[in-house]
C-alpha positions in Angstrom: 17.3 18.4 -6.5 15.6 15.2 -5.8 15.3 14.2 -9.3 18.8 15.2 -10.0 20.2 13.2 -7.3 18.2 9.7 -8.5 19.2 11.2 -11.8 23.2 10.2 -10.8 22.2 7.0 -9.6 20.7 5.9 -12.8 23.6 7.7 -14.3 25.9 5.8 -11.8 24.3 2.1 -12.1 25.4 1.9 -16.0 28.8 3.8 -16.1 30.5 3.2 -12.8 31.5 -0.4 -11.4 29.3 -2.5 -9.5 30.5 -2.5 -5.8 33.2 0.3 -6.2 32.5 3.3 -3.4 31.9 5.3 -5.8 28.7 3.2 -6.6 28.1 2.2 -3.1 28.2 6.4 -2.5 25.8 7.2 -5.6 23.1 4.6 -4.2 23.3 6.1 -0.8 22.7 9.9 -2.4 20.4 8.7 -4.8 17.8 6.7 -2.9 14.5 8.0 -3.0 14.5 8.9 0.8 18.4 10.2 1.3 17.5 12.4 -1.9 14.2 13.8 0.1 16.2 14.7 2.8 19.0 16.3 1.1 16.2 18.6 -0.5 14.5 19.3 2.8 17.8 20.5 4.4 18.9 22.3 1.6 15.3 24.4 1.9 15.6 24.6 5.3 19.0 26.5 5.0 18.5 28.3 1.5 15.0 29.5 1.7 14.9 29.8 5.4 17.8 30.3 7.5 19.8 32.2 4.9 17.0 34.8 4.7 17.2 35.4 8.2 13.9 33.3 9.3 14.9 32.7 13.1 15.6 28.9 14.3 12.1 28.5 16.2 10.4 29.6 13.4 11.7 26.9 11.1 11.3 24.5 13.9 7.6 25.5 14.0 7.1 25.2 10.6 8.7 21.5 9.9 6.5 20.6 12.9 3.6 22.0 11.7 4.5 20.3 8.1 5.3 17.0 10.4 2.3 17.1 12.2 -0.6 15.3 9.9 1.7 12.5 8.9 2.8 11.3 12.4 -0.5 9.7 13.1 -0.3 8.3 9.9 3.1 6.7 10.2 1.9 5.3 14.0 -1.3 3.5 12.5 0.9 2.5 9.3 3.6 0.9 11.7 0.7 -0.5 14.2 -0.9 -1.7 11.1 2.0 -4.0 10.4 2.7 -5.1 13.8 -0.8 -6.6 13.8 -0.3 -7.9 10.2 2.7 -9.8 11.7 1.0 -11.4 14.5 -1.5 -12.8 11.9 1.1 -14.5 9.6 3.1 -15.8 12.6 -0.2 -17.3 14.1 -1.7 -18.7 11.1 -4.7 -17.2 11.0 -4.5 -16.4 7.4 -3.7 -20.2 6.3 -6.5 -21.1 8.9 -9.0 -18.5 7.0 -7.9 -19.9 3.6 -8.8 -22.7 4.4 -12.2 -22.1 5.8 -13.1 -20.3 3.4 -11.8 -22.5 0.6 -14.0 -25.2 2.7 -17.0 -23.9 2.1 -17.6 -24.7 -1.2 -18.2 -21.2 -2.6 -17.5 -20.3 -6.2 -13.7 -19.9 -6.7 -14.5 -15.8 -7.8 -16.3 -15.4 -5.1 -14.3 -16.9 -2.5 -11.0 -14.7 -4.2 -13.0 -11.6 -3.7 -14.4 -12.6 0.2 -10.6 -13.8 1.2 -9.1 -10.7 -0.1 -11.6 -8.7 1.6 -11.3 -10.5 4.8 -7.9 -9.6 5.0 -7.7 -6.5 4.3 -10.8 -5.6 6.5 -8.5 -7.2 9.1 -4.8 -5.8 8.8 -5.9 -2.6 6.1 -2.4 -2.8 3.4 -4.7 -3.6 -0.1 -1.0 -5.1 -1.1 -0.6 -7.6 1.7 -4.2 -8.2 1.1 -3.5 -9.2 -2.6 -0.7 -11.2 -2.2 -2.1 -13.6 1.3 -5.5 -13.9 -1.3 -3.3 -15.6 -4.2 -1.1 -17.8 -1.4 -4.3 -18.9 0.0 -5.8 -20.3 -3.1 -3.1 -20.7 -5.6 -3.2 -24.6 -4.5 -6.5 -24.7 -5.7 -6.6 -22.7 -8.6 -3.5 -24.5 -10.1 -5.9 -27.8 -9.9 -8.0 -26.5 -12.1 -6.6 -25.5 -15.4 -8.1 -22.4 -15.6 -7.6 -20.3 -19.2 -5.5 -17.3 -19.0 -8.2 -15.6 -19.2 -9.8 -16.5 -16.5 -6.8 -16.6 -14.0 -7.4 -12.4 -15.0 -10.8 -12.4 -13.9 -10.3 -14.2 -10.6 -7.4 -11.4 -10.2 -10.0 -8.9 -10.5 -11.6 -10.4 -8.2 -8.8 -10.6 -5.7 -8.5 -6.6 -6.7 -11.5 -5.7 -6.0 -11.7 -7.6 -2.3 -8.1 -5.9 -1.6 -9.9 -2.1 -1.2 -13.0 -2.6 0.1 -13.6 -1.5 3.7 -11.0 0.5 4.0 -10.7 2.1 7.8 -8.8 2.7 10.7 -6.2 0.3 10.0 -5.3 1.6 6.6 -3.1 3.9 5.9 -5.1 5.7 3.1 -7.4 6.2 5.5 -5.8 8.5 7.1 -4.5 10.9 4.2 -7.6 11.1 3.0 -8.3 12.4 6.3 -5.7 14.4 7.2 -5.1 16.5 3.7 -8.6 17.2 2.9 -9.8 18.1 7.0 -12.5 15.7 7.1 -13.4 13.8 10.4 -13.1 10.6 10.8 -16.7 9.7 10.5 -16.8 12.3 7.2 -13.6 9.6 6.0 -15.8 6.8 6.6 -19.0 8.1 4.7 -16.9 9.4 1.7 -13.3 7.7 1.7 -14.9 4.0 2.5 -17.8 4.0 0.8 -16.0 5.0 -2.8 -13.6 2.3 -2.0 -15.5 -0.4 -1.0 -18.0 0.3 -3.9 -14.9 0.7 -6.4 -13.7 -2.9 -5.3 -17.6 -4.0 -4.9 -18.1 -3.3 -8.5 -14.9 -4.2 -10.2 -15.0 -7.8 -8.0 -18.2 -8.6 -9.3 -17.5 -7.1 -13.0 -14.6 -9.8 -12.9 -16.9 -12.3 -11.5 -19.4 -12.2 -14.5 -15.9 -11.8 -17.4 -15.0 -15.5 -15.2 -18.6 -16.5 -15.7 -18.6 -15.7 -19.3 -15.2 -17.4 -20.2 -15.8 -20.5 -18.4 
């Protein structure tokens, strides 16, 4: 049903006029999370309520199903409340900056600034793009090659998902779907990913090496 329902939006967005209600009503229904929804109910009442399951037992069962994802959604919102506070206060500009200062090698300073920040507010994306705000400036100085603007990506990469914790949403659902505590999460889930990013940072770090 999902599918079908993003389906008629696709469907919708070529045939039917642009800002018509009927186009305005085939984006509603086919939005990822409206067409979710419209699933959900539709098993609720066909393969629960229609067979006779009573009320509290569906109830209990969409709880139960509701259950591992709630403390996932608090950290997640959490997590972007504290993300917030740092761009409105300027830390990240200020750790740029510092950082930048320093006079590390540019790889190595993309792969420590991404890190930093994603140790700090946990989304690897938001992580990414604060990295390549924070030292576009200087990188566009430099004329670097193509190539090696890929490398130092890589770099940034790599820093985005190392460390990944509390804070982090992934954290969490690794936690939560496969049963494992949250120091089990922090000896398995963390270590792969902060050896993934450890290794593919420093994997871009010799490509930059090689092509400067």
């Amino acid at each position: 049903l999902p599918l079908v329902l993003v389906g008629l939006k696709t469907i919708a967005a070529r045939f039917v006029p642009e800002g018509s209600t009927a186009y305005e009503w085939f984006e509603f229904i086919g939005h990822p999370f409206t067409a979710i929804l419209v699933a959900c109910l539709v098993a609720i009442y066909g393969l629960a309520m229609r067979q006779g399951m009573p009320k509290d037992k569906v109830m209990e069962i969409c709880g139960h199903a509701l259950q591992p994802a709630g403390i996932i959604l608090l950290v997640i919102g959490a997590g972007g409340v504290f993300k917030q506070v740092l761009v409105d206060s300027g830390v990240g500009p200020a750790l740029g900056e510092a950082l930048t200062g320093m006079g590390l090698p540019i790889a190595i300073t993309c792969f420590v600034l991404a890190a930093a920040v994603r140790i700090i507010q946990g989304s690897a994306t938001v992580a990414c793009l604060t990295a390549v705000g924070l030292v576009m400036p200087v990188i566009e100085q430099l004329n670097f090659s193509g190539a090696q603007m890929a490398a130092l990506s890589i770099c940034i990469a790599g820093g985005s998902i190392v460390v990944s914790h509390v804070n982090d949403a992934g954290f969490w659902l690794f936690g939560k779907f496969t049963g494992a505590t949250e120091a089990q999460t922090l000896k398995t889930w963390t270590m792969m990913e902060t050896i993934l990013g450890t290794v593919g940072a420093i994997v871009g770090m010799i490509a930059f090496q090689l092509l400067s």
